[in-house]
C-alpha positions in Angstrom: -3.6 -5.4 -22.7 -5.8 -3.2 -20.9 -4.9 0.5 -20.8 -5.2 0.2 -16.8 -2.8 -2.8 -17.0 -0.6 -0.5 -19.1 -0.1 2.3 -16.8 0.1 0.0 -13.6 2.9 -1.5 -15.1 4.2 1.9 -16.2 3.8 2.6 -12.7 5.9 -0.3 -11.6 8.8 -0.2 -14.2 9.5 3.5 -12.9 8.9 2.5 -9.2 11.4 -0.5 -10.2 14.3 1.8 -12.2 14.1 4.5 -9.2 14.7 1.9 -6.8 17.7 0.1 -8.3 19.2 3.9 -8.7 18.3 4.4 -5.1 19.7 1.1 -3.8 22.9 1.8 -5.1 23.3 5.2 -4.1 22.3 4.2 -0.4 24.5 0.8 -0.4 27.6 3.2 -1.2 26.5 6.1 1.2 26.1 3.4 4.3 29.6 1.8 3.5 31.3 5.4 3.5 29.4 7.0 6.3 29.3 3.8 7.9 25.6 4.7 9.5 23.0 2.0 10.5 19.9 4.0 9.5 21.2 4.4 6.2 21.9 0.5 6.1 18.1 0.3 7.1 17.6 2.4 3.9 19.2 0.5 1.9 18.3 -3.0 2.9 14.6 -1.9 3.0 14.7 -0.1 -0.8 16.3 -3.9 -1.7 13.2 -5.4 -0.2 11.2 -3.1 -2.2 12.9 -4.2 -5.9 12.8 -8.4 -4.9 9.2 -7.1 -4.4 8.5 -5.0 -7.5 10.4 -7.8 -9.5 7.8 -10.4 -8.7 4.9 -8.2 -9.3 5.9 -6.9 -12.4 5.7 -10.5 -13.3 2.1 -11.1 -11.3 0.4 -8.0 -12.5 -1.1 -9.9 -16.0 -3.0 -12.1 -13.3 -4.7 -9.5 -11.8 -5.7 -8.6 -15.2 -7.6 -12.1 -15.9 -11.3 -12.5 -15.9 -13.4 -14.5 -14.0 -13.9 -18.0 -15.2 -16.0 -20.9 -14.1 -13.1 -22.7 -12.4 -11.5 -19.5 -10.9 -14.8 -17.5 -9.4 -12.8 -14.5 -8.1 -10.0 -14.6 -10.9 -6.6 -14.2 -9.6 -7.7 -11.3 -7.1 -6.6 -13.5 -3.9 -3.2 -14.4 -5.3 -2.6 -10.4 -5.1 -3.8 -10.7 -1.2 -1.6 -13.5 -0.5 1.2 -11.3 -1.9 0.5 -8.0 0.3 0.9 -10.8 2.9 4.2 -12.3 2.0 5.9 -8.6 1.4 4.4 -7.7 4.5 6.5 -10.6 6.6 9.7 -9.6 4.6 9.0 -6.0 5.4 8.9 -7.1 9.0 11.6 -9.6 9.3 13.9 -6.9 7.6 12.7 -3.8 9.5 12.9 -5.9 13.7 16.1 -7.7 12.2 17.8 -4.2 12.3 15.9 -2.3 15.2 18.3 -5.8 17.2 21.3 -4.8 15.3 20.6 -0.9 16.3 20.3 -2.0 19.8 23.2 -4.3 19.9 25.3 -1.7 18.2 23.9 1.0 21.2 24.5 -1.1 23.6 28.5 -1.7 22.4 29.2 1.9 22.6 27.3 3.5 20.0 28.4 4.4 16.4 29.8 8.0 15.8 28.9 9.4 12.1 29.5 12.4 10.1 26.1 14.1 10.4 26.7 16.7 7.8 27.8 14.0 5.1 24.6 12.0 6.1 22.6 15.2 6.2 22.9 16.5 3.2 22.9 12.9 1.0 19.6 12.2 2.6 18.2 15.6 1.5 18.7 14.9 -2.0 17.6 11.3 -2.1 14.6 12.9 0.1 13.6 15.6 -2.7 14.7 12.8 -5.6 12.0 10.6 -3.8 9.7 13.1 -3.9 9.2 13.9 -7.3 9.4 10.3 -7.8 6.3 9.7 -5.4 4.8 13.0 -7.3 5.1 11.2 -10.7 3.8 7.9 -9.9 0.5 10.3 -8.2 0.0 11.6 -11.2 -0.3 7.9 -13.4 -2.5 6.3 -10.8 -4.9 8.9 -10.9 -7.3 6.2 -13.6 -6.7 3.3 -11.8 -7.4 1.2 -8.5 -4.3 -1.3 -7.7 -3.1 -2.4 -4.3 0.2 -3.5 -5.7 0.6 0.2 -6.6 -0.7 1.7 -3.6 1.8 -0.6 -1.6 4.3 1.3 -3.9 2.9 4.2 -3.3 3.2 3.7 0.5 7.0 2.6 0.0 7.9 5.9 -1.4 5.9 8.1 0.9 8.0 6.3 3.8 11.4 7.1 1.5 10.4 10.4 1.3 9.9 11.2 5.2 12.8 8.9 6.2 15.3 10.8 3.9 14.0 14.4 4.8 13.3 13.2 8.2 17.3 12.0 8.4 18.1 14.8 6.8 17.1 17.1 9.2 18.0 14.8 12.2 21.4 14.3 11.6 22.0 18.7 10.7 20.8 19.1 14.2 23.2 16.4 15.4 26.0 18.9 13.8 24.4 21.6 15.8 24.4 20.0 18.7 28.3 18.9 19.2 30.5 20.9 22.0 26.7 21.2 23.7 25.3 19.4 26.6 23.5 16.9 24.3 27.7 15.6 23.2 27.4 12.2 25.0 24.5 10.9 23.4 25.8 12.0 19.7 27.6 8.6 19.4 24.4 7.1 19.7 22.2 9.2 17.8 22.2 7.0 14.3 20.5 4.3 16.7 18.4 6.8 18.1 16.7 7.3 14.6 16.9 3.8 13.5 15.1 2.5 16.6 12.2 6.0 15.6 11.9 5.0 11.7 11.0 1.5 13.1 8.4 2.6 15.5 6.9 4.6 13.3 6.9 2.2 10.0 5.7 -1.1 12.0 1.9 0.3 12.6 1.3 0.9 8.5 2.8 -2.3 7.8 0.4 -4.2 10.1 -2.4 -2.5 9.1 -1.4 -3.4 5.4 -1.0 -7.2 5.8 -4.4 -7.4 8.8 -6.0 -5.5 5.6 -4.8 -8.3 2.9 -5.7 -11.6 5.8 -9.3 -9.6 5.8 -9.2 -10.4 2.2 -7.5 -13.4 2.3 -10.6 -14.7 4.2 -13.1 -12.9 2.3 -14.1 -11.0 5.6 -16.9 -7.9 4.5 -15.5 -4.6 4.4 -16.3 -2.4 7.3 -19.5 -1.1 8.5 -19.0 2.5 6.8 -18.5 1.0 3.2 -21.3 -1.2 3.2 -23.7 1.4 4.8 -22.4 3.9 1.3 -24.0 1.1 -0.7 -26.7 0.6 0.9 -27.1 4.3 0.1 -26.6 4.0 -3.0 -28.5 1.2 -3.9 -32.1 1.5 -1.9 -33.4 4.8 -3.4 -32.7 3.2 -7.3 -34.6 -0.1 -5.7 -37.1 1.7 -3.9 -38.4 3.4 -7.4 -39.3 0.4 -8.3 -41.0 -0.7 -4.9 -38.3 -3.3 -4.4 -36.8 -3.8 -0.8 -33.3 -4.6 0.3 -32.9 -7.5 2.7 -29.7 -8.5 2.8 -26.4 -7.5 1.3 -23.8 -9.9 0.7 -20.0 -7.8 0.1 -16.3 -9.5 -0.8 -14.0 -8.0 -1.5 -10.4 -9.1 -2.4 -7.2 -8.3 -3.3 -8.7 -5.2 -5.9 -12.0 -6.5 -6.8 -14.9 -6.3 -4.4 -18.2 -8.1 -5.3 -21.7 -7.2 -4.3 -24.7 -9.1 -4.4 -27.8 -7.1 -3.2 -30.5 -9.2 -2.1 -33.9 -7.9 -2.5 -38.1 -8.4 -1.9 -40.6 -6.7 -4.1 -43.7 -5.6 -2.5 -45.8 -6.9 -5.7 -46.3 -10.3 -6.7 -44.7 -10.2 -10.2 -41.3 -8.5 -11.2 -40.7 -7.1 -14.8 -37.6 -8.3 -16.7 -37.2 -4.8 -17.9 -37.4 -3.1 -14.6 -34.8 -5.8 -13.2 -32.3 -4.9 -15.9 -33.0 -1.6 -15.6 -32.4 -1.5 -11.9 -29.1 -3.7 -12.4 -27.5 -1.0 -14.9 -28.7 2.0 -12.8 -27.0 0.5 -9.7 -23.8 -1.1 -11.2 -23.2 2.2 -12.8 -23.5 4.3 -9.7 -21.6 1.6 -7.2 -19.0 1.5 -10.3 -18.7 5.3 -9.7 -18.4 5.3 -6.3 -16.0 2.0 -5.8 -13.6 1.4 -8.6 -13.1 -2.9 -9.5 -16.8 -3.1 -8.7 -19.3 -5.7 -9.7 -23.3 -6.1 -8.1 -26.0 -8.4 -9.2 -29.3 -8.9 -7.9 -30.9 -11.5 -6.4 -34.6 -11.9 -5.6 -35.1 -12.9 -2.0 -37.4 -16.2 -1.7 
């Protein structure tokens, strides 16, 4: 095992024990405060584990090689995946933005702010140093499966501070001209955290069909290679024609095709050209691999 493949799955395991802790806590704190954004919390953070359970169990397939019969290794099956926890994400996260609503719309939901308040703070400031740990172990690697992890806990971290500080001011507010709307303030911030979670999610899962279909990453990432690539070619009076980019699930694959301006090309220039760019388009994009091909 790989010493990336070792501290991804560090990464996991700690995202995985965290969020077990955090589940309970949350389940328990819903059922005594009885509030629907801490339900949200809750049912979300259980997403999360189902999640991190099945790719604790996927992350060795990431890890396999490319083979004859599998050209691009397992890299799609980890595109197809960002996919599937992107639906649940979604299904979960619209199936209670209804429920807020229907709840809103039967009279609201009166809660003890302070109770919420202060609960949320320290599951906010326990999510924090949780997010700050795992920061710190992905520094050496590239993994979507952790940055989708990493994502998860940046939203724990704003939803609890951000409830936090929602439902103090709610306790500020009572006796004031804001009291009939305080029954349905827990909705209020449901209905916000959804608004605000559904663009990152979308832009996750149009990211992983991009994949999926092997689509060329944008304009600005193939322009960098470009830059990177020509002046090492150039030295060599070699030309690039046409640049063929994948990339998928955390692999991307680059294959640089080329015209010398003389009739002959050296087998030691070619390999030193290959080596030169690899190394500096390894550098620059981490899961990289480029070969060159001689335009004919």
């Amino acid at each position: 095992m790989s010493l990336a493949e070792k501290t991804e799955k560090r990464i996991l395991w700690l995202s995985f024990g965290a969020g077990v802790c955090f589940v309970i806590a949350e389940i328990l704190m819903s059922i005594n405060t009885h509030s629907q954004s801490v339900l949200m919390d809750a049912v979300y953070d259980g997403i999360e584990l189902l999640v991190i359970s099945l790719t604790l169990f996927l992350t060795p397939l990431f890890h396999r090689p490319v083979t004859e019969k599998m050209p691009f290794g397992y890299a799609q099956v980890e595109s197809v995946f960002v996919i599937a926890k992107g639906f649940m994400m979604l299904s979960v996260t619209l199936s209670l933005f209804i429920n807020s609503i229907q709840l809103a719309l039967s009279g609201g939901n009166p809660v003890d702010g302070r109770e919420i308040s202060f609960s949320q703070l320290i599951l906010g400031l326990t999510s924090l140093a949780v997010l700050t740990m795992m920061y710190r172990m992905n520094k050496s690697i590239t993994s979507p499966a952790v940055e989708a992890e990493l994502y998860g806990w940046r939203i724990d971290v704003f939803y609890s501070l951000g409830l936090s500080a929602a439902f103090f001011l709610s306790t500020l507010l009572k006796g004031t001209f804001f009291d009939p709307i305080l029954p349905f303030f827990d909705q209020i911030v449901s209905v916000l955290i959804v608004v605000f979670m559904l663009p990152k999610v979308l832009q996750l899962m149009v990211q992983a069909f991009r994949d999926l279909m092997l689509i060329a990453p944008n304009e600005a990432v193939r322009e960098k290679i470009r830059d990177i690539a020509a002046p090492v070619l150039a030295e060599y009076d070699y030309d690039i024609t046409f640049l063929d980019v994948t990339h998928t699930g955390r692999r991307m694959w680059i294959a640089l095709y080329f015209k010398p301006t003389a009739d002959k090309i050296e087998v030691a220039d070619l390999h030193d050209v290959d080596v030169r760019v690899n190394a500096l388009l390894c550098a620059e994009f981490d899961n990289c691999f480029a070969e060159l091909l001689v335009d004919v």
